[in-house]
N, C-alpha and C positions, 0 to 999 in steps of 0.2 A: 587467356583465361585468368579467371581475380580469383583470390585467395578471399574468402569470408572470414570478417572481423570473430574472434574467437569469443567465448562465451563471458557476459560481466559477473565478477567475481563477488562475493559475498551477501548473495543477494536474499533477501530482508522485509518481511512484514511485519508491519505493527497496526493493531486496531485503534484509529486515533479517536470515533467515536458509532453512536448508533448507524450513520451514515456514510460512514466515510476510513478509511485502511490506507496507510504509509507505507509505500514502497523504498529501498533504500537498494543500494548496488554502486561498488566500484568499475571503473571502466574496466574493459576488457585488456587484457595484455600487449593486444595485436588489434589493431582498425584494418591492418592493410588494405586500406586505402582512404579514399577522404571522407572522414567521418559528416553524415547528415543526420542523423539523428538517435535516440532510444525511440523502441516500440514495446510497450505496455501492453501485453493482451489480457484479456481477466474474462472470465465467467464462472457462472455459479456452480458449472461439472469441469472436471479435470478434461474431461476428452471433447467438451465443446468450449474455448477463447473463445466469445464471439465478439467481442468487445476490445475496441484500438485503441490507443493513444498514442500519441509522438510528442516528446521534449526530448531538450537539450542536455538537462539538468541530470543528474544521479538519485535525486530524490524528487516523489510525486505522490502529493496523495489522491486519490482515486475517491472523488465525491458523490452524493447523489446515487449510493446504495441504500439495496433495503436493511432495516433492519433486523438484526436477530440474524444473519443470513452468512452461511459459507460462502467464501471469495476462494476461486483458485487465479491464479496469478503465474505469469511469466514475463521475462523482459529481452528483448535481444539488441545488437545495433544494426544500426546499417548504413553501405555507405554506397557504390552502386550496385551490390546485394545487400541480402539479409544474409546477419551474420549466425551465430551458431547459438542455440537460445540459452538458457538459464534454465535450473531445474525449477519446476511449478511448484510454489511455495503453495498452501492455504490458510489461511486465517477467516473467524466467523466475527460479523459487526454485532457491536452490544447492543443488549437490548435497549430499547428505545423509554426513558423512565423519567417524568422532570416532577417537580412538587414546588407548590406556592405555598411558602409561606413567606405570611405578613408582608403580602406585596413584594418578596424576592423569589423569580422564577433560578430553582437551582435542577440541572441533571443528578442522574446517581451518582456519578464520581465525586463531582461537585459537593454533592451532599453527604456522602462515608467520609471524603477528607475533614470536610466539617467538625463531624461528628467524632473520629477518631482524635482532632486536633484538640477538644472540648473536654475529651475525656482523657489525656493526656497530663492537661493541664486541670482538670479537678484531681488527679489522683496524685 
């Protein structure tokens, strides 16, 4: 009988943009046994993940969402089981917002830093 790798510690979202959410987590304590990979599950309701991924890595960001939109999120390992999950974190993606001007396409962040950096330096 295998011992399931224990749950990854500090586990972490950040909304990196309209589209897309950073997951971040320390390994777990215990693999007991040979680590094969992280499983990323995410969907838009807490009680339905319906959505995989698998890396190696501790950090991934989660591309090719919609905008505007609540992500729930969990992570586990595994290695020839699944190991013991993470608490389901949620974060919502930002709204989706760009502006032309004079021939430079900026987003909203892009553009408040701008703006804030402008009025920094006139005051």
């Amino acid at each position: 009988m295998f011992s399931v790798p224990t749950e990854p510690r500090n586990f972490n979202l950040s909304v990196a943009s309209s589209k897309s959410i950073r997951a971040s987590w320390l390994r777990p304590l215990k693999f007991n046994g040979v680590f094969k990979h992280y499983v990323v599950m995410y969907g838009t309701a807490s009680s339905k993940l319906d959505k995989r991924l698998e890396t190696k890595d501790t950090v991934y960001v989660i591309r090719d969402l919609e905008e505007f939109t609540e992500y729930f999120v969990q992570v586990y390992a595994e290695t020839s089981v699944s190991g013991t999950p993470s608490n389901i974190e949620q974060a919502k993606t930002r709204e989706d917002c760009e502006l032309l001007v004079f021939n430079f396409l900026f987003d909203c962040s892009n553009l408040m830093a701008l703006l804030l950096r402008r009025e920094l330096h006139a005051g």
